[in-house]
C-alpha positions in Angstrom: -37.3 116.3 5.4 -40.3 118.8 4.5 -40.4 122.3 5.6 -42.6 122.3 8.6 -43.9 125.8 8.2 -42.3 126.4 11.8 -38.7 126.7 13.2 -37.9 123.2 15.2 -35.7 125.1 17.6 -38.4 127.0 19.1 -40.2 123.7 20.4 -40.2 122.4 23.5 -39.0 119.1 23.8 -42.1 117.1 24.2 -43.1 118.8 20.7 -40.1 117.8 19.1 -41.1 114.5 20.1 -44.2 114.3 19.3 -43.0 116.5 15.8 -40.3 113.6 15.2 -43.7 110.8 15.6 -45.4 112.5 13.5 -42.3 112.5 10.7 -41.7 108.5 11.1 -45.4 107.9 11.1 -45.3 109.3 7.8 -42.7 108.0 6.5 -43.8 104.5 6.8 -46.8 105.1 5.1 -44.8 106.1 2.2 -43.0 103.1 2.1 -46.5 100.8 2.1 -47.9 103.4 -0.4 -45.9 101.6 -3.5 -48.9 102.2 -6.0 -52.4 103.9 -6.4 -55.7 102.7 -6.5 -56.1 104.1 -10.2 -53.1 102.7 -11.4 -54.0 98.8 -10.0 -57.6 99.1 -11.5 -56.6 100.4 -14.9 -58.1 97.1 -16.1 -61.3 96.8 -14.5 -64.3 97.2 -17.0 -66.3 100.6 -16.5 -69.6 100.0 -14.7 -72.6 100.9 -16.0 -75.3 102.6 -13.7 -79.5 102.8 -14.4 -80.7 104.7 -11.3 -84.1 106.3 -11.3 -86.2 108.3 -9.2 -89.3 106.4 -8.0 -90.8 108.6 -5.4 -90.9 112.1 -3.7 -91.8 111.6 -0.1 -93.5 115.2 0.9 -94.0 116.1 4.4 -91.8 117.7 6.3 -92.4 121.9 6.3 -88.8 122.7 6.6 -84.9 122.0 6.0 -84.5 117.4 6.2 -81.2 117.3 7.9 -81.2 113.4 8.6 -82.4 110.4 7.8 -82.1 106.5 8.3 -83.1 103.2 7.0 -84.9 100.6 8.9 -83.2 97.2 8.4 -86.4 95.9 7.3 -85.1 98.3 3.9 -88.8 99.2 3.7 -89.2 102.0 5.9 -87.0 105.6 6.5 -86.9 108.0 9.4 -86.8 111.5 8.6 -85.6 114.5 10.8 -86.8 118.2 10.0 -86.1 121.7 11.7 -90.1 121.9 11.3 -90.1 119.9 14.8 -90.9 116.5 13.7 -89.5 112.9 13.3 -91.4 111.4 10.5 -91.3 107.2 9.5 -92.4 106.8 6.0 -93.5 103.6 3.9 -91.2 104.1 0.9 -93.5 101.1 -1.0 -96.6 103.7 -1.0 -94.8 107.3 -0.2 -97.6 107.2 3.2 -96.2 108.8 6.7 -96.9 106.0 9.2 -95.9 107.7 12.5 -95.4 111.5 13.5 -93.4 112.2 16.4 -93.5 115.7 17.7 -90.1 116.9 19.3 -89.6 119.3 21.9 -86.8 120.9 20.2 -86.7 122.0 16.5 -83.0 122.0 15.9 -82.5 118.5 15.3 -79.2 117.2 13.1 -79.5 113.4 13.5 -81.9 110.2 13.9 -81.3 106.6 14.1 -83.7 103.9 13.1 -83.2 100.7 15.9 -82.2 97.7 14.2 -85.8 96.1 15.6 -87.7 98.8 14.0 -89.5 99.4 17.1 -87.3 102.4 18.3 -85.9 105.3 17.0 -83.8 108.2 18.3 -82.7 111.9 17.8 -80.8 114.8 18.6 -79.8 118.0 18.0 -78.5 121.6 19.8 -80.5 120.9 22.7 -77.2 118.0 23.7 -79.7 115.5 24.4 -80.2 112.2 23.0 -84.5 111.0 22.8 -85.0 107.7 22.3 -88.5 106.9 21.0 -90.9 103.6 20.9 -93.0 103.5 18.4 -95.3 101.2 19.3 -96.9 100.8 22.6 -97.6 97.4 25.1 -100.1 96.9 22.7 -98.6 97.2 19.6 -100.5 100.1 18.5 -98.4 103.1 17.3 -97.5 105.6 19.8 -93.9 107.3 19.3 -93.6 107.9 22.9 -90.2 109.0 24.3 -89.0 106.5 26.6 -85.7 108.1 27.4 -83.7 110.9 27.2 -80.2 110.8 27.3 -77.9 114.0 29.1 -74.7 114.2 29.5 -72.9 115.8 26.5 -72.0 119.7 26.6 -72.2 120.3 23.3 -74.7 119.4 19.8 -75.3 115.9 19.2 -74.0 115.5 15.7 -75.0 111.6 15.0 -76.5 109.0 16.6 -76.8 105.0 15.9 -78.2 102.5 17.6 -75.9 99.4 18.1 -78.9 97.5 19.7 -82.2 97.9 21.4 -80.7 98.4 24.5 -77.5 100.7 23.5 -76.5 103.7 21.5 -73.8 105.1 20.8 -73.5 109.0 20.3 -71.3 111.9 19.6 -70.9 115.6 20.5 -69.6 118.7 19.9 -68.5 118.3 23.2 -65.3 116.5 21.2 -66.4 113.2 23.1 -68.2 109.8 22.1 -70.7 107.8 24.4 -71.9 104.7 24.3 -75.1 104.4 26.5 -77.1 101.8 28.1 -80.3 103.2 26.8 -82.3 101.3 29.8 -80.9 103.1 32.9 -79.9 106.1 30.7 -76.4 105.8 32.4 -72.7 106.0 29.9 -71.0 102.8 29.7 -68.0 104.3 28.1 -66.9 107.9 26.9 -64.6 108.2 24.3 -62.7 111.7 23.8 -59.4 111.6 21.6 -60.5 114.2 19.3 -59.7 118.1 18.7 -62.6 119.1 17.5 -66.7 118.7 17.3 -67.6 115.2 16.6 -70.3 115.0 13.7 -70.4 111.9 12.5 -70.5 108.1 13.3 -70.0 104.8 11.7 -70.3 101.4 13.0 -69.1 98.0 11.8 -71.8 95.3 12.3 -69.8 93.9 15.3 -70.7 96.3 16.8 -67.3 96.5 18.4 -65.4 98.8 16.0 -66.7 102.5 14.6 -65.4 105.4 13.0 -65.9 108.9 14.2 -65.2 111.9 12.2 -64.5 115.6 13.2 -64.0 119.2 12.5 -60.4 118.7 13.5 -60.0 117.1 10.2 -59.3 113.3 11.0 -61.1 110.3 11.3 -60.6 107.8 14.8 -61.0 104.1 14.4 -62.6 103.3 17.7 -62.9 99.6 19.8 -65.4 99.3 22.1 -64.1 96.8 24.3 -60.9 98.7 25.3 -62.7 102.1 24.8 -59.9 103.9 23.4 -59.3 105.1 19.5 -56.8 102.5 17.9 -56.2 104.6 14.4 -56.0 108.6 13.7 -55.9 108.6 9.7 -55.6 112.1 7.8 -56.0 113.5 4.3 -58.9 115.8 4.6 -58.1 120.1 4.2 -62.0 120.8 6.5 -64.0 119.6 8.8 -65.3 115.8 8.6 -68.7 115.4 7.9 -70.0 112.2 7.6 -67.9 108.5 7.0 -69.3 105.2 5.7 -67.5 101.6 6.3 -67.4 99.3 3.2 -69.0 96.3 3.4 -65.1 94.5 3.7 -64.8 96.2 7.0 -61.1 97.4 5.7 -62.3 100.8 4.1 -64.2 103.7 4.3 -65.4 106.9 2.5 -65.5 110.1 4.0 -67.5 113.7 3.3 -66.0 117.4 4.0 -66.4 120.6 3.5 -63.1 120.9 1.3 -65.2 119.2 -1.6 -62.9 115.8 -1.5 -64.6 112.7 -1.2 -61.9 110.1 0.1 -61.1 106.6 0.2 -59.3 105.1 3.4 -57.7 101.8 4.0 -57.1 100.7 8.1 -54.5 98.4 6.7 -52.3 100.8 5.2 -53.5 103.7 7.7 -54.0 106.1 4.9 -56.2 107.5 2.1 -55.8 105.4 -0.8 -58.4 107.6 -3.5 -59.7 110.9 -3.6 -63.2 111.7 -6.0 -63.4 115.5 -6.6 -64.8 117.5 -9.5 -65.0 121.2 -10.7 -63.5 124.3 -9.5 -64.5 125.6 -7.2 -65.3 122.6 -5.3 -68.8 122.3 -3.3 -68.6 120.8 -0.2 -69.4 117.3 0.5 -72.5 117.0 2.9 -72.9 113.4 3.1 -71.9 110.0 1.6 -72.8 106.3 1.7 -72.0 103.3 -1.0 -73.5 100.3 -2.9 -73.8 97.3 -1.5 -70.3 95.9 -3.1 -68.4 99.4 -2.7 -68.1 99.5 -6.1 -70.2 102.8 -6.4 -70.1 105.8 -4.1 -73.0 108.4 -3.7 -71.6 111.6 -2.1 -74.4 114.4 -1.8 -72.9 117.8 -2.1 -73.7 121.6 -1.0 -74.7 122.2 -4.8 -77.5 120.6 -5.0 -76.1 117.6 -7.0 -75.7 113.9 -6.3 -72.7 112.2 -7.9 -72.5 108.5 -8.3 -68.1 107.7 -8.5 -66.9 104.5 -9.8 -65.0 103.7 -6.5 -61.8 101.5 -8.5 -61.9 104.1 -11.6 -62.3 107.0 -9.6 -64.9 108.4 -12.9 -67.7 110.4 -12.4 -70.5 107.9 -13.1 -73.9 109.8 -13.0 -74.9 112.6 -11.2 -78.5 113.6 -9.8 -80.0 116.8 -10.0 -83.6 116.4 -8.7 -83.0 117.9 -5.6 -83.8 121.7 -5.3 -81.3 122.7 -2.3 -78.2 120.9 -0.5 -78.5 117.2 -0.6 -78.3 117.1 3.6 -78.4 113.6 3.6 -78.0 109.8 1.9 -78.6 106.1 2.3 -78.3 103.0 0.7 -80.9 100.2 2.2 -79.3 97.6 3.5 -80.3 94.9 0.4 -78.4 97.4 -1.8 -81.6 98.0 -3.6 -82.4 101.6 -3.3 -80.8 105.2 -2.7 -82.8 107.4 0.0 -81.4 111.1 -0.5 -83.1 114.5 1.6 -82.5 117.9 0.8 -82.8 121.3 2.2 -85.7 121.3 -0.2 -87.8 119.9 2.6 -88.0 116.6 0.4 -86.5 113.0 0.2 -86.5 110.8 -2.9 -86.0 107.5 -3.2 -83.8 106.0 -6.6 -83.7 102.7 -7.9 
């Protein structure tokens, strides 16, 4: 057995239990781990990457912390510490709506997969939901609801539906909301630490939340209660993407590691790092297949990782400051990335 770091005499007895858990959790994921990743792709043929810029979209006065794809993988929300949401064409580069917030620390935004809502948040622990086109169908980008309840930042929000949305908090805690009454249908609190990212499968029934305590929680809606607790990373969770099998995920953090996870085998599975000393890993997302990862990082820098070679592939160096955030449309056709530049740009 490993050294703990701690004498095992001096803990009570529910720590030894939970202590002795912990040591036969990891054990049998040791005995499932029986290769690597690297080792089982050793044949696969390098890919090869063309990705171009093909459009600055300028705007915003200040820091872009967020941004989303609309599934209609035309338009992108943007969110700014300069006070506004901003919806852009990404065909012509044009703003088409403008919504004015009341507070101008903002850290998230969701697009609704209608495209007739968005939403935000930020330090002021509210979530705003937004419609951005009145009775009429003219625009408007008036706020229909605001959410309260958390006691702490939001640090993401996504819309599962029209009708709910599904946050989370430095609070530690998780709500899903019916967006309509503005009442919680479930809270979700398993974690140690401030929640700051979100990521849900397309059932809508299953998400991933990620934390500074360092883990990630597989979540299910329908018995609202976390069902996995994986580990690997040294710093706070920042941001986690599901691939498209539904089976794994990539996660951001701070310690400068992007990492692979499979639910099967309830463990990492790859890590993607390079240099020393390490920048931290602000936000991640994936191609369409999983083959490719984009993680942005605190350096400025995009890097494009061959997920089953685990080689750097290409790396992007447009951006000016921190690449805050990234997204892949949904047809797997272009790569939306903002910066603490005050820009976004959008690849092909």
């Amino acid at each position: 057995m490993e050294d703990p770091g701690f004498n095992l005499a001096d803990l009570t007895p529910e720590e030894r239990e939970v202590y002795d858990l912990k040591m036969q959790l990891q054990e049998k994921r040791q005995n499932v781990c029986d290769t690597s990743l690297f080792n089982e792709a050793q044949t696969a043929q390098p890919v090869a990457v063309k990705i171009r810029r093909r459009r600055d979209l300028k705007g915003h006065l200040t820091k872009v912390y967020a941004m989303d794809w609309c599934t209609d993988a035309r338009h992108v929300l943007s969110a700014s510490q300069d006070s506004r949401l901003l919806v852009w064409d990404t065909y012509s580069g044009n703003k088409i709506h403008a919504i004015e917030l009341k507070c101008s620390w903002v850290m998230c935004c969701s697009y609704a997969p209608s495209g007739n809502y968005v939403a935000s948040g930020g330090l002021d622990n509210v979530c705003s939901v937004y419609d951005l086109n009145d009775e009429e169908g003219n625009l408007s980008g008036k706020a229909i609801k605001v959410l309260t309840g958390h006691d702490g930042y939001l640090g993401e929000c996504q819309f599962l539906s029209d009708k709910q949305i599904l946050t989370s908090s430095g609070d530690h805690m998780c709500i899903l909301w019916d967006i309509a009454t503005g009442h919680q249908i479930t809270a979700l609190k398993d974690h140690q630490g401030e929640v700051d990212c979100l990521s849900v499968l397309p059932d809508n029934n299953t998400f991933l939340s990620g934390s500074t305590d360092m883990t990630v929680k597989l979540w299910d809606l329908r018995e609202g209660m976390c069902k996995q607790t994986l580990v690997g990373h040294q710093s706070d969770v920042v941001d986690c993407k599901w691939l498209s099998n539904g089976n794994n995920f990539v996660t951001a953090s701070d310690d400068g590691i992007v990492r692979l996870f499979d639910i099967r085998s309830d463990q990492e599975i790859a890590q993607y790092s390079y240099e020393y000393p390490q920048a931290g890993v602000s936000c991640v997302d994936t191609s369409l297949s999983g083959r490719i990862i984009f993680a942005g990082y605190d350096d400025f820098n995009v890097i494009l990782w061959d997920t089953l070679l685990g080689e750097l592939v290409a790396v992007l160096s447009e951006h000016g400051a921190k690449v805050s955030c990234l997204g892949v449309d949904k047809d797997g056709v272009a790569l939306c990335t903002g910066s603490w530049d005050n820009l976004l740009k959008i690849w092909n």
